[in-house]
N, C-alpha and C positions, 0 to 999 in steps of 0.2 A: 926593399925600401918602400917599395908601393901598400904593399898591405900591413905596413908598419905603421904611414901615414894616414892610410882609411882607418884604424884600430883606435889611432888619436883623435881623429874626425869622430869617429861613433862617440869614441865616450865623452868628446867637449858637449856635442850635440844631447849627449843621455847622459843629465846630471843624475838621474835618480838613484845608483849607489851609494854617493855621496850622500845624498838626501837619508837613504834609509840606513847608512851609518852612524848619521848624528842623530834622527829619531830616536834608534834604539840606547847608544850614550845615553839623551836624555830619560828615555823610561828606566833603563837602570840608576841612572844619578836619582828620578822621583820613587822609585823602588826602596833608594835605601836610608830615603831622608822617612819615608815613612814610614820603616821598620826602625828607626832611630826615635823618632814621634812615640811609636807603641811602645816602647820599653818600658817596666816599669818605675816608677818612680818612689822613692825614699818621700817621706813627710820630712821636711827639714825647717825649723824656722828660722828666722834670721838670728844673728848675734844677740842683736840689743833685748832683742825676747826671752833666748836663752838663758844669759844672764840675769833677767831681771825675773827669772823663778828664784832666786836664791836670793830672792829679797821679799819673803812672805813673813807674815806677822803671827808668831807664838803669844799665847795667854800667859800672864804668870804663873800658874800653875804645869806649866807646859804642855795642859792638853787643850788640844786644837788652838784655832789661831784663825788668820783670813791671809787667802793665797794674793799675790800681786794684782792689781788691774788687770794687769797685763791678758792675765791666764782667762778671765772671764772674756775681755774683749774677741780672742779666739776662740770661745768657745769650749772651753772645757777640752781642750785636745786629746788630755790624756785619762780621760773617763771616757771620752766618745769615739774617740777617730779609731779603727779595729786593725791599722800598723802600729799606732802606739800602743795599742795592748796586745797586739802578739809581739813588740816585742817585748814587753813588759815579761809576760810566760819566757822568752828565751832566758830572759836574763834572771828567771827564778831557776831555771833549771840550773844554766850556767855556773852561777855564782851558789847550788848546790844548798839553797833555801828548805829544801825538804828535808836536810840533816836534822835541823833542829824543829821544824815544825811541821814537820812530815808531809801529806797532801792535804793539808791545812785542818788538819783535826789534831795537832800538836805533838810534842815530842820533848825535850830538852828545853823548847821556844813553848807560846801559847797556844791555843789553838784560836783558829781564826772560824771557825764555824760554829762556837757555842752562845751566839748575839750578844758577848759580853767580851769588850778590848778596852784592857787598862787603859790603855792614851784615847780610846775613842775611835770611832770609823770613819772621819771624814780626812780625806786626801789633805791637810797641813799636818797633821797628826803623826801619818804614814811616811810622808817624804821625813819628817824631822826625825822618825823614828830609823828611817833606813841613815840620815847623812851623818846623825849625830852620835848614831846608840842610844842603850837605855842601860840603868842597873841592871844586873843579875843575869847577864851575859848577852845584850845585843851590841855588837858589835858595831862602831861606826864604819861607816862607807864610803864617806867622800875623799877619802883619797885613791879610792880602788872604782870608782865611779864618776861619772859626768853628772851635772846633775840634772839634765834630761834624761839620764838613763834612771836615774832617782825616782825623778816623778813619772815616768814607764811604768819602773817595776813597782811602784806604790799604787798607780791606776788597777795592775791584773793584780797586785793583793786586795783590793778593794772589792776585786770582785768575786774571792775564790767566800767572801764570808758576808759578801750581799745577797738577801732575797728580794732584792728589788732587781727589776728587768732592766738589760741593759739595750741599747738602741744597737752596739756593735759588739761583733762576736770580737775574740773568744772570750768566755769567764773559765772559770774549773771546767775540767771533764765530767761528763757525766756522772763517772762512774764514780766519783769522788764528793756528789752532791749524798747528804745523811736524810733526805727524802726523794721519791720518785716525781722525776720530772714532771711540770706541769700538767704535759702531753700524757702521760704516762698514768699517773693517779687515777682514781676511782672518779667516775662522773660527776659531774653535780647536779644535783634533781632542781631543775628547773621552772616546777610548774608545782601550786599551791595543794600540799599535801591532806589539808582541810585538816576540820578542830580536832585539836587537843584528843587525842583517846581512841579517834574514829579509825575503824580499821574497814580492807574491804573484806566483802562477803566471803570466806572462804569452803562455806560448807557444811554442813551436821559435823558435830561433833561424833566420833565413833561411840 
């Protein structure tokens, strides 16, 4: 009984068990609110955003048109931000876009590499093309589609048959561009070749 009640004595006297059991609680609880912080995150916009993509304005001729306020006020999301264009690429694969226009040098579909698109290359063009169809077998998608997913997969078409540089990866693979990459090509002589005709010295003639 006696050294039952010294045992109670020590530990009222020596909180610090106590102590360093709730310490460690707390660094596991700030452990895993910040592994929760790090995860990554989905681009998602709100509703009223969403929606108001499916209110862009077509030409009467039906090519091109001007996208909602909306779309500029963000920024161009889905030409710049490089989640909406990779998943834009998912959802070409997915939805099996290279059946008819193969890795965009055409097929069945046009090709998107030869700088000439019946409806035109700017993003109202694309989404209309993807939600609505066209003659002569493009197929509409808005019912097999959101229409953020619309303007996705119209951002990475945009860029599988642009030679303008884009701020965020991905566009096409490499391996699917019909000239060698910037990096890749032959140098460019940077420094004035002098007149017309002038060649350097290269020796006697034999």
């Amino acid at each position: 009984m006696g050294a039952q009640n010294r045992l109670t004595e020590r530990t009222i006297a020596n909180p610090a068990p106590a102590f360093v059991a709730g310490a460690l609680l707390l660094l596991i609880g700030v452990g895993a609110l910040l592994g929760w912080l790090r995860q990554p995150r989905e681009l998602r916009l709100d509703p009223p955003a969403v929606a108001d993509l499916d209110q862009f304005r077509r030409m009467p001729n039906g090519i091109s048109g001007t996208p909602p306020e909306s779309y500029f006020a963000l920024g161009k999301p889905y030409e710049t931000d490089a989640y909406n264009l990779s998943q834009g690429k998912r959802l070409y694969t997915w939805f099996d876009c290279a059946t008819c226009h193969g890795d965009g040098r055409g097929g069945a579909g046009p090709s998107f590499l030869d700088g000439w698109w019946l409806y035109g290359p700017e993003m109202v063009s694309i989404v209309a093309s993807i939600r609505d169809g066209r003659p002569h077998g493009m197929p509409a998608f808005r019912s097999r589609m959101t229409i953020e997913q619309i303007w996705q997969l119209a951002g990475y078409v945009q860029t599988i048959g642009s030679y303008t540089p884009k701020i965020a990866a991905p566009s096409r693979n490499d391996n699917e561009h019909t000239r060698p990459a910037e990096n890749r090509g032959p140098a460019i002589i940077l420094f004035d070749e002098g007149p017309l005709g002038a060649h350097p010295d290269q020796g006697p003639s034999p």
